[in-house]
C-alpha positions in Angstrom: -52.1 95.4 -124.1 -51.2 98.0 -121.4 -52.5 100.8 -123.6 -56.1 98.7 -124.4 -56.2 97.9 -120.7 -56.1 101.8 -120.1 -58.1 102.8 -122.5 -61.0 100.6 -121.6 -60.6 101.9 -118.0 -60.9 105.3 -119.2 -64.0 104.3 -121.3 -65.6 102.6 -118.4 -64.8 105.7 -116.5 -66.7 107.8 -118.8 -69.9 105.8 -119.4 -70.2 106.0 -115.3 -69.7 109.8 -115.3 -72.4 110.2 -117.6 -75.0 107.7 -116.1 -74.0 109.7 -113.1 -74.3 113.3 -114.7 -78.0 112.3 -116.4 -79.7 111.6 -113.4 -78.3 113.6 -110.2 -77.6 117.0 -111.9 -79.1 119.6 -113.3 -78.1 118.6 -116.8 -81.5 117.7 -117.8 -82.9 121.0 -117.3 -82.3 122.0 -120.7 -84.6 119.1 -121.9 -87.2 120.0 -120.0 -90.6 122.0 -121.8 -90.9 125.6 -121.4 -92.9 127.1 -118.6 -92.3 123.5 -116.5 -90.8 123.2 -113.5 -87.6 121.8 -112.8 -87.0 118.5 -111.1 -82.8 118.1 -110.0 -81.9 114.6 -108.3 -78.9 115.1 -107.1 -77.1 112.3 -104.8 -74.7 113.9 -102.0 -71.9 110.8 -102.4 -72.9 109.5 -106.1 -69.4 107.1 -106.0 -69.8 105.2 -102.5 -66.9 102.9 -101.2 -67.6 99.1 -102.4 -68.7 96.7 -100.1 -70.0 98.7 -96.9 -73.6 99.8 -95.8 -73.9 104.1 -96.5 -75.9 106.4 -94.8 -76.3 108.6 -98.1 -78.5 112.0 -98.8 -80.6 112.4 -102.0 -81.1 116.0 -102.4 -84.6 116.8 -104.5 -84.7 120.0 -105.7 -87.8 122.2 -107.8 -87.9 125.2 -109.1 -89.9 127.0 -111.2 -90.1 128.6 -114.1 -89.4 132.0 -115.1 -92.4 134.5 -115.5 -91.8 135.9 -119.1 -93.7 139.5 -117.9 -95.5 141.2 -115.1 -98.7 140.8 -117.3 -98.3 136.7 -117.1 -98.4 136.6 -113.1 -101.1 134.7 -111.9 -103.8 136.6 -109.9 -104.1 136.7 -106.7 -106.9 136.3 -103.9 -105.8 137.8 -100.7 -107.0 137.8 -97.6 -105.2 140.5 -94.4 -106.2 139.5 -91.7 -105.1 142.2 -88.8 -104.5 142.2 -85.1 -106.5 145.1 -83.5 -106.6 143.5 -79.9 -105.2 146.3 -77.0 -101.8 145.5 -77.7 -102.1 147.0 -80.9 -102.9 150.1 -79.8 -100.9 153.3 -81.2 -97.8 152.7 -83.5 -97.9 149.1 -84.0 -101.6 149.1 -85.7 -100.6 152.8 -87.5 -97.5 151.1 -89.1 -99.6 147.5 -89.8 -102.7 149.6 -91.6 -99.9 151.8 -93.7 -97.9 148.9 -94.7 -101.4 146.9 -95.9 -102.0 149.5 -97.8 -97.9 149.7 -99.7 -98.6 145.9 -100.2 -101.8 146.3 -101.8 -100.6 149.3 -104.5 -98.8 146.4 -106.1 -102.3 144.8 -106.9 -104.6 145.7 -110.2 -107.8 144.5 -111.2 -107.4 141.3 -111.9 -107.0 140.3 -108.0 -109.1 139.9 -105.3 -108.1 140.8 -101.5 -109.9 141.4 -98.6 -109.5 143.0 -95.1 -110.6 140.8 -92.0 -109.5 142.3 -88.0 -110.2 140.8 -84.8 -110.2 141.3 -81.6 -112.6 139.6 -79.2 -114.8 139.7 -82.1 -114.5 139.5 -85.7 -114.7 142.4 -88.5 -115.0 142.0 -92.6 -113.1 145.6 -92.9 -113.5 145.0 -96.5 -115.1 141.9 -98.1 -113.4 140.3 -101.0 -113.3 142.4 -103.7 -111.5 143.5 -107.0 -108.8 145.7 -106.6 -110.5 148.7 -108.6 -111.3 151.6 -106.4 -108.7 151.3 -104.1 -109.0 154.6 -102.8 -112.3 153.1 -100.8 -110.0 150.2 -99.5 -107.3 152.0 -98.1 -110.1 154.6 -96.1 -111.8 151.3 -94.6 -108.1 149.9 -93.3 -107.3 153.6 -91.7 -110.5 153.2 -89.5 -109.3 150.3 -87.9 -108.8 150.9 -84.1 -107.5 148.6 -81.1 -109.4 147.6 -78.3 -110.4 143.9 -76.7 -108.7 140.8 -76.7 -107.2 138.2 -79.5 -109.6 136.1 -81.3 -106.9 134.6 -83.9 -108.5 131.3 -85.3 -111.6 133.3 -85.6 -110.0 136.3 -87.6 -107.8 133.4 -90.0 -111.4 131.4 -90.2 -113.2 134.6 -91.1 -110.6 135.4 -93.9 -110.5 132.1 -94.9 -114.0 132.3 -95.9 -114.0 135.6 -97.8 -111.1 133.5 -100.0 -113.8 131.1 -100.4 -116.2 133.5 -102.1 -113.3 133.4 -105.2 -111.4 130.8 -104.4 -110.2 129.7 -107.9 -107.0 127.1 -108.7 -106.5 129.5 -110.8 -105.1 132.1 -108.7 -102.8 132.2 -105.4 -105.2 132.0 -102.6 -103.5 133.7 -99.1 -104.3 134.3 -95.8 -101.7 137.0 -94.6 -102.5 137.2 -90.7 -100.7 139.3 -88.2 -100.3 139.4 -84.4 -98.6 140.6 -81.8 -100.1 138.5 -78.6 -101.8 135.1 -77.4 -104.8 133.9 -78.9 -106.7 133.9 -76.0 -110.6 133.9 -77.0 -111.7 130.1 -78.7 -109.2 127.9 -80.2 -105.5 128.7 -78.6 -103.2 126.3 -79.1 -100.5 125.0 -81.8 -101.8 122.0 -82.5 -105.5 123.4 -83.4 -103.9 126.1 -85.5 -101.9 123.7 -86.9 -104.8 121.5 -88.0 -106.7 124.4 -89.1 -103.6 125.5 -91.7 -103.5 121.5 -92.5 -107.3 121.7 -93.7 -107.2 125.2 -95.3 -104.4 123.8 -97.6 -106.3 120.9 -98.8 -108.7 123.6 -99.9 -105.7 125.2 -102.1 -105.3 127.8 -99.4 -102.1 129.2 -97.6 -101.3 131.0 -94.3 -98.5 133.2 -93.6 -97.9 134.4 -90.0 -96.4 137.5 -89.1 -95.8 137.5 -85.3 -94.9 141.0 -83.9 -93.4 142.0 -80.9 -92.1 139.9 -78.4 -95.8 139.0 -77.0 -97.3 136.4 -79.3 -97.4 132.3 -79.7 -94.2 131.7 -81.9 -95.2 128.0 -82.0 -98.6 128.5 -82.2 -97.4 131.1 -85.6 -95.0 128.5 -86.7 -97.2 125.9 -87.2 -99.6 127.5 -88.7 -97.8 128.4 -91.3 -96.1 125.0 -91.9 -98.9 123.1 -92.4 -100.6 125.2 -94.9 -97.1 125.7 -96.1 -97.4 129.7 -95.6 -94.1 132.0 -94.9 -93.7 132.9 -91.5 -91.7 136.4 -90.1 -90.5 137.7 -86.6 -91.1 141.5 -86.5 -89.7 142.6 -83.6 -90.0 146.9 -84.7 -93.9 147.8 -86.3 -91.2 150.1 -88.5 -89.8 146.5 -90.4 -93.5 145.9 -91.4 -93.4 147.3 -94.1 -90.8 145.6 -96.0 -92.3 142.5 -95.0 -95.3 143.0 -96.6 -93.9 143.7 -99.7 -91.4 140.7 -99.5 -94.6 138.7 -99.1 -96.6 140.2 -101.5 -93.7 139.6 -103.5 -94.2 135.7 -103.4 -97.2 135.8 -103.7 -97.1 137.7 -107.7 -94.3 134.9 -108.3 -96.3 131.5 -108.0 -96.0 129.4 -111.1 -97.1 126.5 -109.7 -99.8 124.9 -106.7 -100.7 121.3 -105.0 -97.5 120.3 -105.6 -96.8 116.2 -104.4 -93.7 114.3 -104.1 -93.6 110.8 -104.0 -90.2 109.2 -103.7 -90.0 105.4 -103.8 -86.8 103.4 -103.0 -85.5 100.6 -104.4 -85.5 97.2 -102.9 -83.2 97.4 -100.3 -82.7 100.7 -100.1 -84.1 102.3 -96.9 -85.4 105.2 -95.9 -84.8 106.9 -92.9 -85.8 110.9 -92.3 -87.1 113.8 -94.7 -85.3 116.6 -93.5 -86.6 119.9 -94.0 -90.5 118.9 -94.4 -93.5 117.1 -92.5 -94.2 113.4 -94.4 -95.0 110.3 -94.5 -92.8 106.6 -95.0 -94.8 103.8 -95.4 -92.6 101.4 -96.0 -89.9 102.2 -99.2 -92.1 104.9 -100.3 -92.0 108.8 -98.6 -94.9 111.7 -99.7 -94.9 114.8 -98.6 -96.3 118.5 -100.6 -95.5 121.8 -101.3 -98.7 124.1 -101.5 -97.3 126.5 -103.7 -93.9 126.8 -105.8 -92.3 130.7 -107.1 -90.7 131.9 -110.3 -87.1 130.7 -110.7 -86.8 130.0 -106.6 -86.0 126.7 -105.7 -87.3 124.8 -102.9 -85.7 121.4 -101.9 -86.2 118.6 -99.7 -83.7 116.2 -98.5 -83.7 112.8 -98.3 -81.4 110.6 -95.7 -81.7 106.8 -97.0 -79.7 103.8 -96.0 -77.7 101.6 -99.1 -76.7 98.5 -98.8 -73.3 96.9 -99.6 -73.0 96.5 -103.0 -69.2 95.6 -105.2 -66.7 97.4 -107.0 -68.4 98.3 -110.7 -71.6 98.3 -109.7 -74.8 101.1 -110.6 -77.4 100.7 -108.3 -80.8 103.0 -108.7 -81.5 104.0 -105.5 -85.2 106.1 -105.8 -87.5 107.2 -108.6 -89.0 110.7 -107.6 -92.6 111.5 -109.2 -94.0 115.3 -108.8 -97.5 116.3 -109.8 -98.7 119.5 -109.8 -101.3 121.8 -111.2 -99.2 124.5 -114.1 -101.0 128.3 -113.5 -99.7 129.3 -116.7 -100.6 126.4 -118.3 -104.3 126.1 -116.1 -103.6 121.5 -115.7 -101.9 119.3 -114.1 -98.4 118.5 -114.9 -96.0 115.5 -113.8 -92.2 115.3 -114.0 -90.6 112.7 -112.7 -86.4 111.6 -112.4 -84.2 108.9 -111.1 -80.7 108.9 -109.0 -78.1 105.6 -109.4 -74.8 105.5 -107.5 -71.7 103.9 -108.3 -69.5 101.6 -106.3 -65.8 101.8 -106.1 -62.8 100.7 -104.1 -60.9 103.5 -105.0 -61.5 106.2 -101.6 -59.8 108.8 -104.0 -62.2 108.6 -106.6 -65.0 108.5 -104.0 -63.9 111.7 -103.3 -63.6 113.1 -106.2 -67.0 112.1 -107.2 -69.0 114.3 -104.0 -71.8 116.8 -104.7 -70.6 119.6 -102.9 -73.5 121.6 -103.5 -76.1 118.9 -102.6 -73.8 117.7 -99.8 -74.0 121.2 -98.6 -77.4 121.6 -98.4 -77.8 117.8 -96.6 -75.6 119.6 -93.7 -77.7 122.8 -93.4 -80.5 120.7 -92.6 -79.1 118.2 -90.5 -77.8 121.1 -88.4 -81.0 122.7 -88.1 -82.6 119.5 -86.8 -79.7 120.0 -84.3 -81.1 123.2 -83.7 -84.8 122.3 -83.2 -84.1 119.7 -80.6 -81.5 122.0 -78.4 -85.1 123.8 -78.5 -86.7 121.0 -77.0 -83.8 120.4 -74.6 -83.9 124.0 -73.2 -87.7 124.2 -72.9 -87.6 121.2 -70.7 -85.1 123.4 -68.7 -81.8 121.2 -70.1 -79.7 123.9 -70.7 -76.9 122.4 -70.6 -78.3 119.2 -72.5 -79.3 122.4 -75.1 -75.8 124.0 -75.2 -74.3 120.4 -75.9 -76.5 119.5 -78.7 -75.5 123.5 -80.3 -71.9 122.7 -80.1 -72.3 119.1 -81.5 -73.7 121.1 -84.4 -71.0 123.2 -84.2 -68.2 120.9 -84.8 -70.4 118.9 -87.5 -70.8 122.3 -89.5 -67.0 123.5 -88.8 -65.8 119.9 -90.0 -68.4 119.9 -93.0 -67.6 123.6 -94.0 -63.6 122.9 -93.9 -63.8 119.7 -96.1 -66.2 121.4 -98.2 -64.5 125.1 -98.2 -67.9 126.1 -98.0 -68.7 130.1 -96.3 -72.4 129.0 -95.8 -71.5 126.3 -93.2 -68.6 128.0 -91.5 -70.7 130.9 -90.8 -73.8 128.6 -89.3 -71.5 127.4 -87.1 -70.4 130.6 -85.9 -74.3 131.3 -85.3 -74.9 127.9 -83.6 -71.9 128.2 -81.2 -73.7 131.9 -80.4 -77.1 130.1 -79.8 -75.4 128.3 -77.3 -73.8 130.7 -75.4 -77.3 132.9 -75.4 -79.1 129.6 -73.8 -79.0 131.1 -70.4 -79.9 134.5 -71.3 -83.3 134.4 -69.1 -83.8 137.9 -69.7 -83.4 137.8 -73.3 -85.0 134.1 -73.9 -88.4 135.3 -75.4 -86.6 137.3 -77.8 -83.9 134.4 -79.0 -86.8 131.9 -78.5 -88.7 133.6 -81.5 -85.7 134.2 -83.7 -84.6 130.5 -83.5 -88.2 129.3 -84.3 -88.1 131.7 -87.4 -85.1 130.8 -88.1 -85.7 126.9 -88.3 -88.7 127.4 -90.2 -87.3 129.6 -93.2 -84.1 127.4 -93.4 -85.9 124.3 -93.5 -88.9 125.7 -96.1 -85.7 127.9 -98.1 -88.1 130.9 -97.5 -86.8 134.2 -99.2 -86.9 136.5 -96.8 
C-alpha cells in the first residue's frame, strides 16, 4: 500500500508538471507554424502556497521569427528628419549628415526614405523616394547647413507626411528625428509630442528620437518615442552617431511583424493590478496595451503583476488567457495566437520553491526596479533628494535580495548601478547629464530596446 500510495503521488506530481510546462514555458514553441511569432506565458511562482492571497507576476513574452535571407526583409519607408537649428552648427551637423548617409548604403531599391530638416522653418531635403540614385541623395544631405531656431513637431509632421506619400502596411514606416535642443517654435511640450507619436502610430507609423548633446527635451524625446513605440538614444559625442544609426537602421531591416495588440483577460477572481514595462489600459479583469512593431528573433515582453486568491492544496487554477493579433509582413495578413497560464496550489514551501521561474521571475524584478527608478525621478525633480536617494536604495536592497536568491549577475549588477544613481542625486553640476541617461535608460529597459 505504501508503494501505491507513492506511486500515485509521484503520478500526480507529474500530470501537474506537465499542465505546468504546456502553458508557462516555451515548450510550445516548437508547435507553433513557421514564420509566426512566438507567444511564451510564463508564470513567475507557477506552485503558490495553499490557502493565502499571492501577489504573482505573469510574464508575456513575443518574439519573432527568424528572417530566412536578406532578400526576405521587408521594405522600408524612411523618413530622417534632421536638426539644423544654431546649435548644430560645425561638427555636430558634419557627423549627423555623414552618418545619414552610412545608414542609408544599407538601403536598395526596394525602399523608400526621405530627408526632412528644420529649423525655424521646414525643408523636404529630399522627398520620398526609391533608393536608386543614391549618389543625388547623399549630395542633397551634404548641403544642409545650421542656422535659426528648433521647429521639431513641424520637422516630425513634415516627415510624417512624405511617409504618407507610400505609406504601405506592407513596409516599416519610420520617422528617424534628431535633435540636440528645445523645441522652441509651435508645439513644445511632452504631452503634445506625445500625442502627436500616439496618432502617427495609429496610422502604422513609428518615431525614434535621437537626442544629442546635453541641450535637448529628454522627456519631451522620451515620449515621443513611447507612444509611437519608436527607439529612443542619448548621444552625448556627434562621433557615437554613427553607430546609432546603423543600430537603428538595423531594426528597422528586422521587422517581421506590425499592429501588434495584447489583450490579457483574468479569470474570475483574479485581479489585476499594474502592467509593468508598457502604457495600457484595465477595465475591469481585462488589460490591452500594443506593440507597433515586433523584430526578427528579438523578444519583447510585458509583465503582468495580478492578485490570486486563496485557493487549497491540489488545486490548478487558470489565471489569464492572453490573445495577440497582428498583421504577418512575410505573410502580408493578419495573424492571432493566443495561450493560457494555470498555477498550482501546495502546502509543501519546498516544493514551492522548487517550482519558481527564475528567468520570468527575473525579468518581473528588472521592471519593478525600474519603476523604482522612474519615481526617484519624480522625487528629485520635485527637489526630494533625499525622498529620491531612499526610493534608489529601496531598489537596491530589493534587487541585492532578488539577485542572491536567484544567483542572477543581471540583478546584482542593477543594483550596483541603482545604489550609484543614488549617490549622483546631488550632483547639480552633473544633473542634466544623469537626468538624460536615467530617462534612456528607463525607456530601453522597460521597451527591451537593443541598443
Amino acid at each position: 500500500m505504501q508503494i501505491q500510495h507513492s506511486l500515485k503521488r509521484a503520478l500526480l506530481a507529474g500530470v501537474m508538471a506537465l499542465t505546468t510546462v504546456a502553458f508557462t514555458t516555451p515548450a510550445q514553441a516548437s508547435l507553433k507554424a513557421p514564420n509566426e511569432i512566438d507567444l511564451n506565458i510564463n508564470l513567475a511562482t507557477p506552485v503558490m502556497e495553499a490557502n493565502k492571497t499571492h501577489k504573482a507576476f505573469i510574464k508575456i513574452s513575443l518574439e519573432g521569427f527568424k528572417q530566412q535571407s536578406q532578400q526576405q526583409r521587408i521594405p522600408a519607408n524612411i523618413a530622417i528628419v534632421l536638426d539644423k537649428s544654431g546649435s548644430m552648427a560645425g561638427d555636430k551637423l558634419a557627423q549627423a549628415r555623414e552618418a545619414a548617409i552610412m545608414a542609408i548604403r544599407r538601403l536598395d531599391s526596394r525602399d523608400i526614405v526621405s530627408v526632412v530638416s528644420y529649423d525655424s522653418r521646414v525643408k523636404v531635403v529630399v522627398p520620398a523616394t526609391k533608393v536608386s540614385d543614391k549618389n543625388s541623395i547623399y549630395q542633397a544631405i551634404r548641403s544642409i547647413r545650421a542656422n535659426g531656431n528648433t521647429a521639431l513637431f513641424a520637422g516630425v509632421s513634415k516627415g510624417a507626411r512624405e511617409l504618407r506619400k507610400f505609406l504601405d502596411q506592407n513596409k516599416v514606416n519610420r520617422v528617424i528625428l534628431l535633435s540636440d535642443g528645445l523645441a522652441n517654435v509651435g508645439p513644445q511640450t511632452p504631452n503634445e509630442l506625445g500625442q502627436l507619436g500616439a496618432s502617427l502610430a495609429k496610422e502604422g507609423m513609428s518615431v525614434t528620437t535621437i537626442g544629442l548633446g546635453l541641450g535637448y527635451n529628454e522627456d519631451l524625446m522620451t515620449r515621443l518615442a513611447g507612444f509611437s513605440d519608436g527607439n529612443h538614444a542619448f548621444v552625448e559625442n556627434a562621433e557615437d552617431l554613427a553607430s546609432i544609426f546603423q543600430y537603428e537602421f538595423g531594426d528597422v531591416l528586422s521587422v517581421v511583424a506590425q499592429g501588434v495588440s495584447i489583450e490579457i483577460h483574468c479569470r474570475e477572481g483574479v485581479k489585476p493590478l499594474r502592467l509593468l514595462g508598457r502604457e495600457s489600459e484595465i477595465m475591469g479583469n481585462r488589460v490591452r496595451t500594443r506593440l507597433n512593431q515586433l523584430y526578427s528573433e528579438q523578444e519583447k515582453f510585458i509583465i503582468l503583476e495580478v492578485e490570486v486568491p486563496s485557493q487549497n492544496a491540489g488545486t490548478e487554477l487558470e489565471l489569464a488567457t492572453v490573445d495577440v493579433d497582428y498583421y504577418n509582413l512575410h505573410s502580408q495578413d493578419k495573424r492571432q495566437v493566443s495561450n493560457r497560464v494555470v498555477a498550482n496550489f501546495s502546502q509543501s514551501k519546498q516544493e514551492v520553491k522548487a517550482a519558481v521561474d527564475t528567468k520570468a521571475l527575473e525579468s518581473a524584478v528588472e521592471q519593478v526596479a525600474n519603476e523604482y527608478s522612474r519615481e526617484a525621478l519624480e522625487k528629485r525633480d520635485q527637489g526630494d533628494i533625499q525622498g529620491a536617494q531612499q526610493i534608489l536604495e529601496k531598489s537596491a536592497s530589493y534587487l541585492g535580495s532578488q539577485g542572491a536568491a536567484l544567483s542572477s549577475p543581471k540583478l546584482l549588477e542593477q543594483k550596483a548601478e541603482a545604489l550609484k544613481d543614488a549617490d549622483e542625486l546631488d550632483d547639480e553640476q552633473q544633473w542634466n547629464k544623469k537626468r538624460k541617461e536615467l530617462k534612456a535608460r528607463q525607456y530601453k529597459r522597460a521597451t527591451q530596446q537593443k541598443y
